[in-house]
C-alpha positions as CSV (number, residue, x, y, z in Angstrom):
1,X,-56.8,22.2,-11.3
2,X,-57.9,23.6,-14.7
3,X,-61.2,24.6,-13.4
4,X,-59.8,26.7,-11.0
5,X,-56.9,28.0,-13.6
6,X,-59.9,28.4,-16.0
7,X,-62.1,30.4,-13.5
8,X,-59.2,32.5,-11.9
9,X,-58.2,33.8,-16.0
10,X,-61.7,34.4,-16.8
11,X,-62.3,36.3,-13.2
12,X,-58.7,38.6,-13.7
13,X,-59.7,39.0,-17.7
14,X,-63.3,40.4,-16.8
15,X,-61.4,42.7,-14.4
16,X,-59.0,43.9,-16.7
17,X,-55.9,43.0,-15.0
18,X,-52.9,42.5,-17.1
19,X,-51.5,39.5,-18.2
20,X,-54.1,37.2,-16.8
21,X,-53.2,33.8,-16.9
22,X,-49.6,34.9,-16.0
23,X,-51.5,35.7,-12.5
24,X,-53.8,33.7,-11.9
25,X,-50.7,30.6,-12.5
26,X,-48.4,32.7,-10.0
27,X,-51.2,32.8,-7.9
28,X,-52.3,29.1,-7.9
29,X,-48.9,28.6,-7.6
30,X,-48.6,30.8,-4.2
31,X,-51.2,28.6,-2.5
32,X,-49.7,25.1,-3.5
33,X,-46.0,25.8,-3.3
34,X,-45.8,25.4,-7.2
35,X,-44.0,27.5,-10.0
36,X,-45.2,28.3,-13.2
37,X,-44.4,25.4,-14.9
38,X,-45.8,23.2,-12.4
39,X,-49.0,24.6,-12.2
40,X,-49.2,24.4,-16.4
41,X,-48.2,20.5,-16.4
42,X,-51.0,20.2,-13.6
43,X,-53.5,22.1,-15.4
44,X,-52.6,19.4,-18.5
45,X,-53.2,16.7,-16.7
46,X,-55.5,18.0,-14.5
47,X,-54.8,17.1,-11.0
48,X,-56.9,17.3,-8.1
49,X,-56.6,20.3,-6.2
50,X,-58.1,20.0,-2.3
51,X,-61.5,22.7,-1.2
52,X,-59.6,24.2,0.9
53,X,-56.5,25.6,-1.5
54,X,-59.8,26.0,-4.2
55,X,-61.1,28.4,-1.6
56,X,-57.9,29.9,-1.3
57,X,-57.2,30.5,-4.3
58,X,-60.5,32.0,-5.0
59,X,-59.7,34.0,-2.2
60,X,-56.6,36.0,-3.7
61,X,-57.6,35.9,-7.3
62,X,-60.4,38.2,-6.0
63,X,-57.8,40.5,-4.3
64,X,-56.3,40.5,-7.6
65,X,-58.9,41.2,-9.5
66,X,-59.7,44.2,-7.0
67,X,-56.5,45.2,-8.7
68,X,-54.0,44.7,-5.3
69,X,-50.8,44.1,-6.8
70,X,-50.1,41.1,-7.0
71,X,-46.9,41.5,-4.9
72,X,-49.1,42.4,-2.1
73,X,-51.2,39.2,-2.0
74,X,-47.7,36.9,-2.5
75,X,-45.6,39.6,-0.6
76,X,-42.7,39.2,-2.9
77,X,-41.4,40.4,-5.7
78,X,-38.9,39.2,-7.8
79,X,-36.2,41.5,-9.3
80,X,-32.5,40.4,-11.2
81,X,-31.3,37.5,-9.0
82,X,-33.4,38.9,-5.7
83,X,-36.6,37.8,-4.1
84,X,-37.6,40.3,-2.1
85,X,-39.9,41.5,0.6
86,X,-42.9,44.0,-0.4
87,X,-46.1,45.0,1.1
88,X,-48.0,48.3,2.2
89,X,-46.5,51.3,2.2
90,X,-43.2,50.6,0.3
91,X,-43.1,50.4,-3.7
92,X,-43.1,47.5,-5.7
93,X,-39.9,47.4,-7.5
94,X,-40.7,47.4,-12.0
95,X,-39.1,45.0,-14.5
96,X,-37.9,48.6,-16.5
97,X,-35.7,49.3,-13.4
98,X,-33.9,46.1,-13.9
99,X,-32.3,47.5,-16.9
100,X,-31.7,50.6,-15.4
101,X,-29.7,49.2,-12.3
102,X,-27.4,47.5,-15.1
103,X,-26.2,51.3,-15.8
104,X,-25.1,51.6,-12.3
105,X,-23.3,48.5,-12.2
106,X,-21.2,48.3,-15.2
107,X,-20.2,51.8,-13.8
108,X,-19.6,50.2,-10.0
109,X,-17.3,47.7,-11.9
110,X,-15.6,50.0,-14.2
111,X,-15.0,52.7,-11.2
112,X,-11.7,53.8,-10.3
113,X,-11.0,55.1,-7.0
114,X,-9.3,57.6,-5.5
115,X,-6.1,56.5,-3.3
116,X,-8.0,57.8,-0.1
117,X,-10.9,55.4,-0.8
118,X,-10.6,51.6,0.2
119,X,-12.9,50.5,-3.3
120,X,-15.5,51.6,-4.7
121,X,-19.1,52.9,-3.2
122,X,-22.3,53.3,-4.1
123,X,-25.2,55.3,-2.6
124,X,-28.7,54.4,-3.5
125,X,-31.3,57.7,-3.0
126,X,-34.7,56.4,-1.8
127,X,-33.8,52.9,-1.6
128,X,-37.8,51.2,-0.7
129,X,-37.2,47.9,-1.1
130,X,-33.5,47.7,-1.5
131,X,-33.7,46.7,-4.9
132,X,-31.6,48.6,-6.5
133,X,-29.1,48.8,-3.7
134,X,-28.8,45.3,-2.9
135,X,-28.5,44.6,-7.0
136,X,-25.6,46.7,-6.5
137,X,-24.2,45.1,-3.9
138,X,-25.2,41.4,-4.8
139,X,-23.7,41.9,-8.1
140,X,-20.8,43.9,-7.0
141,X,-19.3,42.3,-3.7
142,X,-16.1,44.1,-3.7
143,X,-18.2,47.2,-3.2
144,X,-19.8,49.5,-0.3
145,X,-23.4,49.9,-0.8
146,X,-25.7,52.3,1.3
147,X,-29.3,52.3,0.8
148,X,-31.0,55.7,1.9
149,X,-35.1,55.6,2.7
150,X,-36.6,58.5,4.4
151,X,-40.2,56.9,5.0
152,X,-40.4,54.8,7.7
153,X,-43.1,52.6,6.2
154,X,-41.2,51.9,3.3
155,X,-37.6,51.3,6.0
156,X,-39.5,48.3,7.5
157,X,-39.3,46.5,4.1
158,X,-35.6,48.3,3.9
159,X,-34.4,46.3,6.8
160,X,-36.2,43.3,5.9
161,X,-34.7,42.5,2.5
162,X,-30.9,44.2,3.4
163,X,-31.4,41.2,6.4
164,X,-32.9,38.5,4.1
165,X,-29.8,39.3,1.5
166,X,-26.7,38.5,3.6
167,X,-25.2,41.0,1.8
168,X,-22.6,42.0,4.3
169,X,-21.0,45.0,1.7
170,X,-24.9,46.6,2.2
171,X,-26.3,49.0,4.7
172,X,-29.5,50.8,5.0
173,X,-29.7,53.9,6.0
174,X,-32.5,55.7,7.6
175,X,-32.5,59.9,6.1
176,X,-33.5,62.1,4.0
177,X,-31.3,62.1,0.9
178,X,-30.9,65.7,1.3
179,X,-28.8,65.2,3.8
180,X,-27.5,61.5,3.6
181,X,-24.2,60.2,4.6
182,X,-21.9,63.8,5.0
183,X,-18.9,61.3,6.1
184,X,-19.0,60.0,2.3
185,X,-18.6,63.6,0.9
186,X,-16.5,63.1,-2.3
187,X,-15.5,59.4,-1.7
188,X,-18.4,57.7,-3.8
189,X,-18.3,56.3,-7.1
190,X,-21.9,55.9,-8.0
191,X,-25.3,57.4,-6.9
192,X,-28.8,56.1,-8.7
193,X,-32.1,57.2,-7.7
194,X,-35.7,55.7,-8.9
195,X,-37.4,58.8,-7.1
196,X,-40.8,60.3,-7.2
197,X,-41.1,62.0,-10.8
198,X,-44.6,62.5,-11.2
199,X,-46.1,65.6,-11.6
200,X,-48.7,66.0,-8.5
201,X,-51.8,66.9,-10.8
202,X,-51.1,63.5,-13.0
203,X,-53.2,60.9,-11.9
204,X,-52.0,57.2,-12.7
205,X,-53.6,55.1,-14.9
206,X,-52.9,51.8,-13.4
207,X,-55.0,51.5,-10.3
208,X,-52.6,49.3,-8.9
209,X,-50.5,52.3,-8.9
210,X,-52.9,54.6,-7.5
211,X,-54.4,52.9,-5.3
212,X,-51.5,51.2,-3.6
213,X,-48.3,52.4,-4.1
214,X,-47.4,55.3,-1.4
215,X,-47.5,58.7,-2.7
216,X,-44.0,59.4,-1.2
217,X,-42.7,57.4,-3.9
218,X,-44.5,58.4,-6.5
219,X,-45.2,62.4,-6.4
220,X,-42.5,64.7,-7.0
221,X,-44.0,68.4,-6.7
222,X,-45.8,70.3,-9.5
223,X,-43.3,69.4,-12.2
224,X,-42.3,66.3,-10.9
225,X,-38.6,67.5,-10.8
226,X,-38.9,68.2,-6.7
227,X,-37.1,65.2,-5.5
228,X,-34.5,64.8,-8.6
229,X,-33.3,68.5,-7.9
230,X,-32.0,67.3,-4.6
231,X,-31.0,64.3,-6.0
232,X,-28.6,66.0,-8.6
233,X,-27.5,68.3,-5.1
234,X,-26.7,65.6,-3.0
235,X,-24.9,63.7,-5.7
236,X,-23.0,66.7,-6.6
237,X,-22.0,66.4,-2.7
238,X,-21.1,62.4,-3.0
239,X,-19.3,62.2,-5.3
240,X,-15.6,62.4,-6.3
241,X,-14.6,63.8,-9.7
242,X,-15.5,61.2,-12.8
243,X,-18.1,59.6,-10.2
244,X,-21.5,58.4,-12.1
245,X,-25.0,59.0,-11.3
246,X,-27.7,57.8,-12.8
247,X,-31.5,58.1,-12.4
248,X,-35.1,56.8,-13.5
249,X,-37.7,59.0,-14.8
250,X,-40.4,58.9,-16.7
251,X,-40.4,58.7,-20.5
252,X,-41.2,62.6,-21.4
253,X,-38.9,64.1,-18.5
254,X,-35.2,63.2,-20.3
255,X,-34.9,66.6,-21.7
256,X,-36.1,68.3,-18.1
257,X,-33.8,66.6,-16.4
258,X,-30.5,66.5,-19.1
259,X,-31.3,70.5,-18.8
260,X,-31.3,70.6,-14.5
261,X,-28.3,68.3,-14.5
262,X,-26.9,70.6,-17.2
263,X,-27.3,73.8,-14.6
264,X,-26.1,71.8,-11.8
265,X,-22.8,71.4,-13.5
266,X,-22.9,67.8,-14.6
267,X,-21.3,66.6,-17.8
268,X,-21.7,63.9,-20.2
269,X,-25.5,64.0,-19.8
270,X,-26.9,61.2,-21.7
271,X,-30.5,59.5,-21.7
272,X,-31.0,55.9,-21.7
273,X,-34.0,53.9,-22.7
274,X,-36.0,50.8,-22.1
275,X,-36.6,47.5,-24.1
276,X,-39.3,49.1,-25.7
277,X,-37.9,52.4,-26.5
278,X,-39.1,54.8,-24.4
279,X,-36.5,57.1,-22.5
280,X,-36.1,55.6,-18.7
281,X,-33.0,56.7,-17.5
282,X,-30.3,59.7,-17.5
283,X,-27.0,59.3,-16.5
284,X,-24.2,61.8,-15.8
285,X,-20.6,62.5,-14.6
286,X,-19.4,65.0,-12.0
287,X,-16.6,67.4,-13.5
């Protein structure tokens, strides 16, 4: 066991993947059914591991260090209380957004309804994964939750995770947020959105970004403001008076955005940011 540990870390260091050791355990740990912790107390003691999980393991630490997310090579990804589904064509839900779904639920809990509404409801705008939708709905169950994905690469991975949940108050939806769910018109009490905000001449950094995530999710026109200006229309449309919406951007955009939602009528504009203090989010009321 420690050789292989030892040789997957020095593989993933020489290929400059993040966090190395943090991989290669998670991915020892994929082949032999073992978390974190197990694989360390192994490694200690250095237990036997058989050729054929050796050649196994060899096997994805080289994905990895082809820089495939490591999502891909598990297929899941963990994120708040959910283990979900992920793969090609769908993007891999981030630790920042974990923080940023928090937003939308303490706003789910604190809504109050109109009397036309049987509770609240919340409306997630380019769903992927479900992440954020099914956070909602795990972590709210006296709430509707719709998920909205327009690609149907990324709606395979939709259905899969709304299945794996059991999260009967959940429902994906298959649309383009444009024009998503006209019966809720002024009935919902939160919309949140992680949409594409980068400009189309920025190139990623991270090639596990560019490489592998789908450029539906990621490029949002010249500006990268495309996709949050029907985001802002559509929640307009959603919902009713004193409803929230929130929405992840990138870490230079807060003052694009406070100044579109601004425009579109929106009040109480404020920006929001992450652990390590970098703007993530914007959130805003509808008048």
């Amino acid at each position: 066991m420690q050789t292989a540990l030892t040789g997957a870390v020095s593989l993933l260091t020489l290929a400059g993947v993040p966090d190395p050791r943090v991989d290669a355990e998670l991915l020892i740990g994929h082949v032999l059914g073992l978390n974190r912790g197990e694989v360390q107390a192994k490694a200690v003691t250095d237990a036997a591991i058989l050729p054929i999980d050796a050649e196994r393991v060899v096997e994805l630490v080289e994905r990895r260090a082809a820089r495939e997310p490591l999502q891909h090579i598990t297929g899941r990804a963990p994120f708040r209380s959910l283990d979900l589904a992920v793969g090609p064509g769908v993007f891999v839900p981030r630790p920042e957004t974990e923080q940023v779904v928090q937003l939308a639920i303490d706003a789910l809990r604190a809504a109050t309804v109109p009397e036309f509404v049987d509770g609240p409801i919340a409306v997630d705008l380019g769903t992927g994964t479900g992440a954020i939708a099914l956070a909602m709905a795990t972590e709210v169950p006296h709430a509707r939750v719709y998920g909205v994905e327009v690609s149907p690469l990324a709606f395979v991975w939709t259905k899969q995770n709304f299945r794996e949940s059991g999260a009967t108050n959940a429902t994906p939806v298959f649309t383009d947020l444009a024009v998503a769910l006209p019966e809720l018109d002024g009935t919902v009490a939160v919309v949140i959105s992680n949409p594409p905000y980068i400009p189309s001449a920025a190139i990623p950094r991270d090639p596990e970004v560019r490489l592998f995530d789908p450029e539906i999710a990621l490029y949002g026109g010249e500006d990268g403001l495309d996709v949050v200006r029907k985001v802002s229309a559509t929640a307009t449309r959603l919902l009713h008076s004193g409803g929230t919406l929130v929405i992840e951007h990138g870490e230079l955009q807060s003052g694009e955005i406070a100044a579109l939602l601004r425009a579109d009528g929106w009040r109480a504009i404020a920006s929001h940011r992450d652990l390590v203090g970098r703007d993530r989010a914007t959130s805003a009321l509808r008048a």
